[in-house]
C-alpha positions in Angstrom: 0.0 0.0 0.0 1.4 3.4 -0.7 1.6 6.8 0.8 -0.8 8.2 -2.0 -3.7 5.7 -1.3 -6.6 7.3 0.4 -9.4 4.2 -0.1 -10.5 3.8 3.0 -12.3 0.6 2.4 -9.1 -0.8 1.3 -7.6 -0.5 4.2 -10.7 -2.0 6.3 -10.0 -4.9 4.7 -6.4 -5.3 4.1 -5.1 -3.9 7.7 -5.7 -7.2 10.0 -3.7 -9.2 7.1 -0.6 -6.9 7.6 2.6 -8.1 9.7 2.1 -6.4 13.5 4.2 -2.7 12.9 3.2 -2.5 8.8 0.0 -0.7 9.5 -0.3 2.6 8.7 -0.2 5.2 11.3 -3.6 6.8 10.9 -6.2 5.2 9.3 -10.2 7.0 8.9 -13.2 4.9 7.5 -16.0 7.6 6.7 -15.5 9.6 9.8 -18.0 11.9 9.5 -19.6 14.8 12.8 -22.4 16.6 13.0 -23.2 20.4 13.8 -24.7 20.7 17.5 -26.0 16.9 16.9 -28.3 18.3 14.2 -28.5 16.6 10.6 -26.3 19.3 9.2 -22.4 17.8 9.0 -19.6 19.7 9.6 -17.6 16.6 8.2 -19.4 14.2 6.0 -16.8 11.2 4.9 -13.1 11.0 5.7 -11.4 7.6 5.0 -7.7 7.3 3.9 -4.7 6.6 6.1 -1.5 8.6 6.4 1.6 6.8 6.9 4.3 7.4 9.4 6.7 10.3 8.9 4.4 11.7 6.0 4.2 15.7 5.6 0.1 15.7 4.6 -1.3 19.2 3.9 -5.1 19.4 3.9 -6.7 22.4 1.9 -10.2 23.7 0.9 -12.3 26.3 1.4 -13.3 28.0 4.6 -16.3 26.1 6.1 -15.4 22.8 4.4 -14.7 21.2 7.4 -10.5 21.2 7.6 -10.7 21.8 11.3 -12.6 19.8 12.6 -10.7 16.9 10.8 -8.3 18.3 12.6 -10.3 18.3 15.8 -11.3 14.3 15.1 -7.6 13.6 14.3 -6.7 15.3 17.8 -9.2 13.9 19.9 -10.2 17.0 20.8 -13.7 16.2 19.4 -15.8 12.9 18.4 -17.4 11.5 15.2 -20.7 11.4 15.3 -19.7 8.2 12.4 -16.7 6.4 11.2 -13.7 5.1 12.8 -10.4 6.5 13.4 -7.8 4.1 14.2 -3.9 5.5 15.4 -1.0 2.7 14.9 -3.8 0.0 14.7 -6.0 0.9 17.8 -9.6 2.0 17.5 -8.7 5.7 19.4 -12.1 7.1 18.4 -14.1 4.7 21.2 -11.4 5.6 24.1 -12.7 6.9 27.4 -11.2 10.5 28.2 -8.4 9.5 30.7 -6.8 7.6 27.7 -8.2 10.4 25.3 -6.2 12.9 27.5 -3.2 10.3 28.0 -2.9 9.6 24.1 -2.7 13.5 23.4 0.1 13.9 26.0 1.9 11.2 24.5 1.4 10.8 20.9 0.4 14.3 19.1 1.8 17.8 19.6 -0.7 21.1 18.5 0.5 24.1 16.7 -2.1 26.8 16.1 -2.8 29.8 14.3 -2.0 31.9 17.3 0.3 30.5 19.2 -0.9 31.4 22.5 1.9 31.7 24.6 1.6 33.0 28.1 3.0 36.8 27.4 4.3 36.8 31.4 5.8 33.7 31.2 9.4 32.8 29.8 9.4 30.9 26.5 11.3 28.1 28.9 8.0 28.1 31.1 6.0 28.0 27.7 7.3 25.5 26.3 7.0 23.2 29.5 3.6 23.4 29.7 2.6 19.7 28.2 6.0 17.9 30.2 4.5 20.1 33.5 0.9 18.2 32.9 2.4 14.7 32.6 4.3 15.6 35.7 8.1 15.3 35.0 10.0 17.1 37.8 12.3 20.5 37.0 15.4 18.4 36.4 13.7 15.5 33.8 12.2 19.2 31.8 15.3 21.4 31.3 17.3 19.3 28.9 13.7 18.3 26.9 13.0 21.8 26.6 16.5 23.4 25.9 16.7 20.5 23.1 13.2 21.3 21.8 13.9 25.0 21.8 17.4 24.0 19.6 15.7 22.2 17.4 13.6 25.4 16.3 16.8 28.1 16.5 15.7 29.6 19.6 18.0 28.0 22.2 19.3 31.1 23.3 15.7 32.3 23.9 14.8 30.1 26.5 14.6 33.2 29.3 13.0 35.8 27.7 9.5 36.8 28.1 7.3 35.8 25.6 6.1 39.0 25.6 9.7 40.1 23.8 9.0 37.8 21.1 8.6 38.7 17.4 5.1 37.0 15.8 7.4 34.7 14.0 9.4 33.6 17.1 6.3 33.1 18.7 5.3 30.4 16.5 8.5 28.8 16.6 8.2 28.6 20.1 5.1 26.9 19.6 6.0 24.4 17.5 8.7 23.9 20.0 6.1 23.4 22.8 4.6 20.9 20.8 7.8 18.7 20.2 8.7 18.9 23.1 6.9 16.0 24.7 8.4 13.8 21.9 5.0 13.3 19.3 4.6 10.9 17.0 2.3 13.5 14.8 2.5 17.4 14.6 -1.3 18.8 13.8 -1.4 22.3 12.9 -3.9 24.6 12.5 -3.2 27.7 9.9 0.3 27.6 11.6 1.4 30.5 9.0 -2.1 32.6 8.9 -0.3 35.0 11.5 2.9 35.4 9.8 4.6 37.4 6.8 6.3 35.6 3.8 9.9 35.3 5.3 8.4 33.8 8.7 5.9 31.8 6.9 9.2 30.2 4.6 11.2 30.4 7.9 8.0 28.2 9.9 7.6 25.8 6.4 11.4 24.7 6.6 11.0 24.2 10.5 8.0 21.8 9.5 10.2 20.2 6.9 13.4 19.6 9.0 10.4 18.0 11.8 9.0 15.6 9.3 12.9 15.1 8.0 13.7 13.7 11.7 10.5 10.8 11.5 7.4 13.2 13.2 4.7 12.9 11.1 3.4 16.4 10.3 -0.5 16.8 8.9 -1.1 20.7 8.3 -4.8 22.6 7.3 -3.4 25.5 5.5 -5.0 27.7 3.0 -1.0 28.7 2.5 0.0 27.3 -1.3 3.6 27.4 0.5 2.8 25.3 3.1 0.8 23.0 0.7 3.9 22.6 -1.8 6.1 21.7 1.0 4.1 18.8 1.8 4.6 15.4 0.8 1.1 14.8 -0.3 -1.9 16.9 0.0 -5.5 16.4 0.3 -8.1 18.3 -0.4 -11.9 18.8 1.4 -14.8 20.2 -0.1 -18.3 20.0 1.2 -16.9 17.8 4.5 -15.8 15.0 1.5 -11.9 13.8 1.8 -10.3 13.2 -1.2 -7.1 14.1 -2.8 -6.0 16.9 -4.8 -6.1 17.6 -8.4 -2.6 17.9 -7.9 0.5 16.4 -5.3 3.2 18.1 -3.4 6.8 18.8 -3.5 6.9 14.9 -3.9 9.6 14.3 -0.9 10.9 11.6 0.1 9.2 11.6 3.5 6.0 9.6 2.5 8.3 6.9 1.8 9.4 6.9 5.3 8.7 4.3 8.0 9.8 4.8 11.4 11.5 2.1 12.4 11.1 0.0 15.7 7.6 1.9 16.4 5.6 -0.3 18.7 1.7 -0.4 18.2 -0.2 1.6 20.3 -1.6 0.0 24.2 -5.0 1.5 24.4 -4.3 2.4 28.2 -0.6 4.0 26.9 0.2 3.3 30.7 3.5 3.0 30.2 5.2 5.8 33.1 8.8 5.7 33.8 7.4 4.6 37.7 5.4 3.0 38.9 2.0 4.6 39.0 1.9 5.9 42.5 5.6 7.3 42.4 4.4 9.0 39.3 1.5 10.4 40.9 3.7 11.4 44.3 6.5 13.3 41.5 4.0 15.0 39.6 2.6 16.3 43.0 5.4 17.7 44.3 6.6 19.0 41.3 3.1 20.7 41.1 3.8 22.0 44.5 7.2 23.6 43.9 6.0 25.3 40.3 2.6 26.6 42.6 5.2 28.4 45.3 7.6 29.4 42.1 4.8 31.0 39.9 4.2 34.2 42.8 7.6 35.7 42.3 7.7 34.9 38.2 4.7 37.4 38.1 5.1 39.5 41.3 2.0 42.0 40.3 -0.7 39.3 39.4 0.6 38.1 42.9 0.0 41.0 44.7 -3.4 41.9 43.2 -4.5 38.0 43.9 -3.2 38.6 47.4 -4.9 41.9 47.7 -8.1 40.0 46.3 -8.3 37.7 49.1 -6.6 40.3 52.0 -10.2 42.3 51.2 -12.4 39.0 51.0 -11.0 37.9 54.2 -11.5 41.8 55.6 -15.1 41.6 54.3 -15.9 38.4 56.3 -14.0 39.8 59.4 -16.2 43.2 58.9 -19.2 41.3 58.5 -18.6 39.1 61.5 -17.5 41.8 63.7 -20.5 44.1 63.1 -22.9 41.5 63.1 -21.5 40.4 66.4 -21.6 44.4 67.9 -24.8 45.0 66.4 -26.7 41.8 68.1 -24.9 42.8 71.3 -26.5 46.4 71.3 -29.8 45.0 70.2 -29.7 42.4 73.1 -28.1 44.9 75.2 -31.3 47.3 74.6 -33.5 44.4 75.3 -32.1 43.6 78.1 -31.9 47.2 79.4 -36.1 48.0 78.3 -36.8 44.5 80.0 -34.6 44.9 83.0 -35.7 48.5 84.0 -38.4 50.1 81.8 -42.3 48.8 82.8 -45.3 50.5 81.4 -48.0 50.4 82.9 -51.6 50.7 82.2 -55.0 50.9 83.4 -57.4 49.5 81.3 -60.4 51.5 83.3 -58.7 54.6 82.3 -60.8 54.0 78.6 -59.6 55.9 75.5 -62.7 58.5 74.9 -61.9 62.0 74.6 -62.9 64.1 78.2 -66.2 66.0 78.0 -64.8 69.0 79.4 -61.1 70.9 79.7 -61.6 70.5 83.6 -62.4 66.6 83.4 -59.1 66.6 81.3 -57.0 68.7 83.6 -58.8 66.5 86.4 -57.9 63.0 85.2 -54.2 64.5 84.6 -53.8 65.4 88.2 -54.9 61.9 89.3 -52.3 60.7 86.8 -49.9 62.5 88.6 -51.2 61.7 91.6 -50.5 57.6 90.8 -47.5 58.7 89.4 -46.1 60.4 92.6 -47.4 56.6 94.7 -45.4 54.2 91.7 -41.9 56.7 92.8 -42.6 56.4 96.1 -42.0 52.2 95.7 -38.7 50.3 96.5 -37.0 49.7 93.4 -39.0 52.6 91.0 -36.3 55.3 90.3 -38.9 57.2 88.3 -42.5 57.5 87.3 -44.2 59.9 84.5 -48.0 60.1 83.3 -48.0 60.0 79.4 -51.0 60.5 77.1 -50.5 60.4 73.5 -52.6 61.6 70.8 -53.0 60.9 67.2 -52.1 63.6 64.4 -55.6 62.7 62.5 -57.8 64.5 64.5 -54.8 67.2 65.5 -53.8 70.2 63.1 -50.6 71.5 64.7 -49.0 74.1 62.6 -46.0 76.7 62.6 -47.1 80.4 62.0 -44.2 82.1 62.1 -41.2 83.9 64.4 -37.6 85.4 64.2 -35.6 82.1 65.1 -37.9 79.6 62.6 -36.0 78.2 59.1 -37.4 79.5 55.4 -39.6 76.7 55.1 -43.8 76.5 53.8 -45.8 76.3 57.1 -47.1 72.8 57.1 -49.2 70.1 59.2 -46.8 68.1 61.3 -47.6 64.4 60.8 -45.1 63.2 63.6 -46.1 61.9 67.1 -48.2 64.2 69.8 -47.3 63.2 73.7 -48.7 64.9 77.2 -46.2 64.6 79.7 -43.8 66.2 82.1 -40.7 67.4 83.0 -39.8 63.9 84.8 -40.2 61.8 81.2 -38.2 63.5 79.4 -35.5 62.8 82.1 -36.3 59.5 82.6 -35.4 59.5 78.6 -32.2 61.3 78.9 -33.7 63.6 76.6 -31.9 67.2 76.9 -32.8 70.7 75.5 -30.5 72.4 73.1 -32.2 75.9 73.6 -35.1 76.7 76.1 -35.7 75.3 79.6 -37.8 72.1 80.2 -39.1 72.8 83.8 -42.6 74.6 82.1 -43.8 71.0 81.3 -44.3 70.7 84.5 -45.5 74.0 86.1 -48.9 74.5 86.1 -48.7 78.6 86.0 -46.5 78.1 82.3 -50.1 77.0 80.6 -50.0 75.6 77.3 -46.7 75.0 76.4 -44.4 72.5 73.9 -40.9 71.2 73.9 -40.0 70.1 70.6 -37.9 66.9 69.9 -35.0 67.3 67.0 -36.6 66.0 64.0 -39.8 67.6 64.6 -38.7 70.7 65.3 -36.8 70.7 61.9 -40.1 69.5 60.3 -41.8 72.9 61.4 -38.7 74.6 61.0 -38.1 75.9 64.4 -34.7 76.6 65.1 -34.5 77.2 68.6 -36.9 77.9 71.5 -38.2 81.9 71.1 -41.2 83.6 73.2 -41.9 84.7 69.7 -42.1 81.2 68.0 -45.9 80.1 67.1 -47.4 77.1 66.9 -50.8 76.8 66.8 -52.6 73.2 68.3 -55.9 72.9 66.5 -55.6 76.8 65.7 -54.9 77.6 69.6 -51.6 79.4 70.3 -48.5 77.2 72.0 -45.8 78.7 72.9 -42.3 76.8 72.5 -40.3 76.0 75.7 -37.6 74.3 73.8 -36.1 72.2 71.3 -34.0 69.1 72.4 -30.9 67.8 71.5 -30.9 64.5 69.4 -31.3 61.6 70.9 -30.4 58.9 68.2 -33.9 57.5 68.3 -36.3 57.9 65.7 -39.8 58.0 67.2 -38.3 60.3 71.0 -36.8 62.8 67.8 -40.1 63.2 66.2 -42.4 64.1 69.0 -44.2 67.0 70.5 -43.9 67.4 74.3 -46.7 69.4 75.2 -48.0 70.0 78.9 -51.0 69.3 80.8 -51.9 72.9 79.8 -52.5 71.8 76.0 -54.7 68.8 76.9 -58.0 70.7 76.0 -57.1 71.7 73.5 -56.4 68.0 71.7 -58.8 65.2 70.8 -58.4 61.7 69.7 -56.5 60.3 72.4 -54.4 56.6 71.6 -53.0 55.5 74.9 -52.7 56.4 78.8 -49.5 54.7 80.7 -47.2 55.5 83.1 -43.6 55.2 82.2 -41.7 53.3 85.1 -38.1 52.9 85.3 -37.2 50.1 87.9 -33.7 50.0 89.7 -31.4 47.0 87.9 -33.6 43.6 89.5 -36.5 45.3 90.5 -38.3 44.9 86.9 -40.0 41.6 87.7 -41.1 42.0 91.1 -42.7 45.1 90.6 -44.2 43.8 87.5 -46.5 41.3 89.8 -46.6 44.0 92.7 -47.4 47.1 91.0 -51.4 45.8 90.0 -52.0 45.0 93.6 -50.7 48.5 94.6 -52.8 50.5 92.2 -55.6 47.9 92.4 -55.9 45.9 95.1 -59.8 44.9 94.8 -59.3 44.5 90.6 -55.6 44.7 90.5 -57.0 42.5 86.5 -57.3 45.6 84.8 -54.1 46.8 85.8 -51.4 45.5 82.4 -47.6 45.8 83.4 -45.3 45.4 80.1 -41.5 44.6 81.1 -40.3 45.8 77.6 -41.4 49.2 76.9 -41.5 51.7 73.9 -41.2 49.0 71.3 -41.2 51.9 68.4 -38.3 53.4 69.8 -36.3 49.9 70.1 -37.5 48.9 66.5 -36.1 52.3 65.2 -33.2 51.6 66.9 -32.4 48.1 65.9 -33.3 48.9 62.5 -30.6 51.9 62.4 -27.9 49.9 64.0 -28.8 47.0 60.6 -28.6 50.0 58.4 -25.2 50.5 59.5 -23.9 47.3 59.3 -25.1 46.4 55.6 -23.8 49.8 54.4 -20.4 48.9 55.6 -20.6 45.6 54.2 -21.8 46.7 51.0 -19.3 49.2 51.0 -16.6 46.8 51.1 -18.4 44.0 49.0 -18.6 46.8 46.5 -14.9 47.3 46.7 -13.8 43.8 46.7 -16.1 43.4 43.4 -14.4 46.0 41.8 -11.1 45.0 42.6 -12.2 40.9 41.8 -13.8 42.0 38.6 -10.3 44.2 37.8 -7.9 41.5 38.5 -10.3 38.7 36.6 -10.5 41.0 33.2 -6.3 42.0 33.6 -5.6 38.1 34.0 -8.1 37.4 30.9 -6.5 39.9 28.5 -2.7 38.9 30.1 -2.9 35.5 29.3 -5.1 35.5 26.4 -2.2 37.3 24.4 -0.8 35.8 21.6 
């Protein structure tokens, strides 16, 4: 059988009569493979065989189906039909550890770009397929520095990839892929990069390859290439067949490489044993892992700086999360421990008939009020009566000390009370006094928390500064300091004086804050003291002014996710930079 046969049933039926090491070394029987598994084929019938140490160049037109002949032949892909058979052994039906054993062993790639890492020396580069079958350093340095000889560029083997002309480049690929000792060199378009004088330069390369017994099958559109080949075959339509017309004719399809054993399916043939092989190819992973850091000292850093934020990030999280549930437990704890409120459900929620059955039913507050302090264990008692802003128009007229801002109905909270809750708060006035919440001669009077007093645009507490309570004229003791908490920030404190003046009351308590123990025992004693013949209608709540501790709470969890946002966002950024700068760095030709 010669070189120039391509009869692929020919060979079906001659091949199992042949001596064992006369077959040839490639054979295809209608190999054919199908687009996305569809009935459309990307390759419809290869058969022929390619002998050892033949130079085959395979042309046709673009779409034709030259790579992924090329593909098949590689084992980077599978028929869909056909058989492909290397040295006599049926490698289209392998599993993929012998797929990926037989390409480390048998066939070396060259490309049309010859995708060197730019970072990397051309040493490093050319490694790459002796680094995957796990040879240690001192095994790789005479294979490489012999495979970079063979292609001129011995001298080369330190440089950066980077410094590399396109047509070095290439070399250095071809390199790479005789470097693990192949059988068969496959390339793709290896000259579709290059200029004439590096695409004569790359041919003669190929040439003195094939001259030493590698087998070299090239797609090429290059008439170059193709006239440098021994044979060449043509596709058209994803049919195989050969060319009108032959190569250069050379003496290299003629060759037969002698002593070439037939190929063991399992090619598990390692210099040791399997496990020794396994334990090498570990370590040496290990010592090129600890190498790589200082061969590309800013990828490093920007890895390391990567991670140094990630591991801030969880840190910041952790830590916050931890502070945050310690103030919220901390706050529950303190409202459960020492705040009561207590209510008496008698005390029902219709408005008072009259302003003196208001001013009466506050006094007796007061009164009960004046009885809780006067318990072991209460450090402090105040009435409250709130009101709701529906049935309440409270509005800001005017003054010398108010901010430019349209006089408006305030929608925040309305609160009766004295001068003893706003100190059982910690609530303290930034201008004004707070005593006239208490004094019965200071009549209707307001203290105004922070964010309300913003809302009507009061500035600061002035005789002058009016605000009217359902169109009746309060005058403005003062304005507080913030507090931190939402709902205390956005109330008006008004005094007993103002209570005729509102409707629509919501709730009557008395605000009690207990000594540190005291909060459970008073929570069972206090009904009996204010009711001992129905001490039932009498409700004691151990964690008081929930709106306030929700406001809180929800503040502190605002905190914490806008840090943690703040360095997720970063760490993104900085992830997403690093990921695109390795992409483009190593993605350069």
């Amino acid at each position: 059988m010669t070189g120039d046969s391509w009869a692929g049933d020919a060979v079906a039926s001659d091949r199992d009569r042949m001596p064992a090491g006369s077959w040839p070394l490639i054979e295809l029987v209608g190999l054919a493979r199908s687009i996305g598994g569809g009935p459309e084929l990307a390759l419809r019938d290869a058969s022929g065989v390619i002998e050892r140490g033949e130079f085959v160049a395979v042309v046709g037109p673009s779409g034709s189906g030259k790579t992924t002949l090329l593909s098949l032949l590689g084992l980077l892909d599978r028929p869909t039909a056909g058989s492909y058979r290397f040295d006599g052994v049926l490698v289209s039906d392998l599993d993929e550890r012998a797929r990926d054993r037989f390409r480390g062993r048998r066939l070396g790639f060259v490309f049309q770009n010859s995708y060197l890492v730019g970072s990397d020396t051309v040493g490093l580069n050319v490694s790459l397929g002796l680094r995957v079958r796990g040879l240690a350093r001192r095994q790789r340095d005479p294979l490489i520095r012999r495979a970079l000889g063979r292609v001129g560029l011995a001298d080369a083997i330190d440089r950066r990839a980077d410094d590399l002309s396109g047509g070095e480049k290439q070399r250095v690929a071809v390199a790479r892929a005789l470097v693990t000792g192949p059988q068969v060199i496959l390339a793709d378009e290896p000259t579709g990069a290059l200029d004439t004088a590096s695409t004569r330069r790359l041919v003669g390369l190929l040439q003195e390859v094939n001259a030493t017994g590698t087998t070299v099958v090239v797609v090429t559109h290059d008439p170059l290439v193709a006239e440098a080949a021994d044979r060449v075959v043509e596709i058209t339509d994803g049919v195989l067949r050969p060319a009108p017309t032959g190569g250069g004719g050379h003496p290299g399809r003629h060759r037969r490489a002698a002593g070439m054993s037939r190929l063991d399916p399992a090619d598990a043939a390692p210099a040791t044993p399997g496990g020794g092989r396994r334990r090498t190819r570990l370590g040496q992973e290990l010592v090129d892992a600890l190498a790589t850091p200082l061969s590309r000292p800013l990828h490093s850093l920007l890895v390391l700086l990567a991670y140094a934020l990630g591991v801030a990030a969880l840190v910041a999280a952790t830590g916050l999360t931890q502070t945050t549930t310690a103030q919220i437990v901390a706050r529950l704890t303190d409202a459960a421990s020492t705040e009561l409120r207590v209510t008496d459900n008698q005390d029902t929620a219709a408005d008072f008939p009259t302003a003196a059955a208001a001013l009466n039913s506050w006094a007796a507050a007061r009164t009960v009020a004046d009885r809780l302090e006067g318990l072991t264990g209460v450090a402090a008692a105040a009435p409250v009566r709130t009101f709701t802003v529906v049935g309440n128009t409270v509005l800001r007229l005017g003054g010398p000390t108010v901010a430019a801002v349209e006089p408006a109905a305030y929608q925040g909270h309305l609160m009766v009370t004295d001068e003893r809750y706003l100190a059982l708060q910690g609530l303290q006035a930034a201008s004004g006094r707070l005593d006239p919440l208490s004094l019965e001669s200071a009549g209707a009077v307001v203290v105004l928390g922070a964010t309300a007093a913003e809302t009507l645009g009061v500035v600061a507490a002035d005789p002058n500064v009016t605000i009217t309570v359902n169109g009746r004229s309060v005058a403005a003791a003062a304005v507080l300091r913030p507090s931190g908490q939402v709902a205390l920030d956005d109330t008006l404190y008004f005094s007993p004086g103002v209570l005729p003046l509102l409707t629509d009351r919501f709730e009557s308590y008395w605000l009690v804050r207990a000594e540190a123990g005291y909060a459970e025992p008073l929570a069972r004693a206090v009904p009996l003291f204010l009711a001992p013949a129905d001490s039932g209608r009498i409700v004691v709540s151990t964690v008081a002014q929930l709106a306030q501790l929700q406001a809180g709470v929800s503040a502190d969890l605002t905190r914490l996710l806008g840090v943690i946002g703040a360095v997720i966002l970063v760490l993104s950024g900085l992830t997403a930079g690093t990921t695109m700068f390795l992409s483009v760095h190593h993605r350069e030709p």
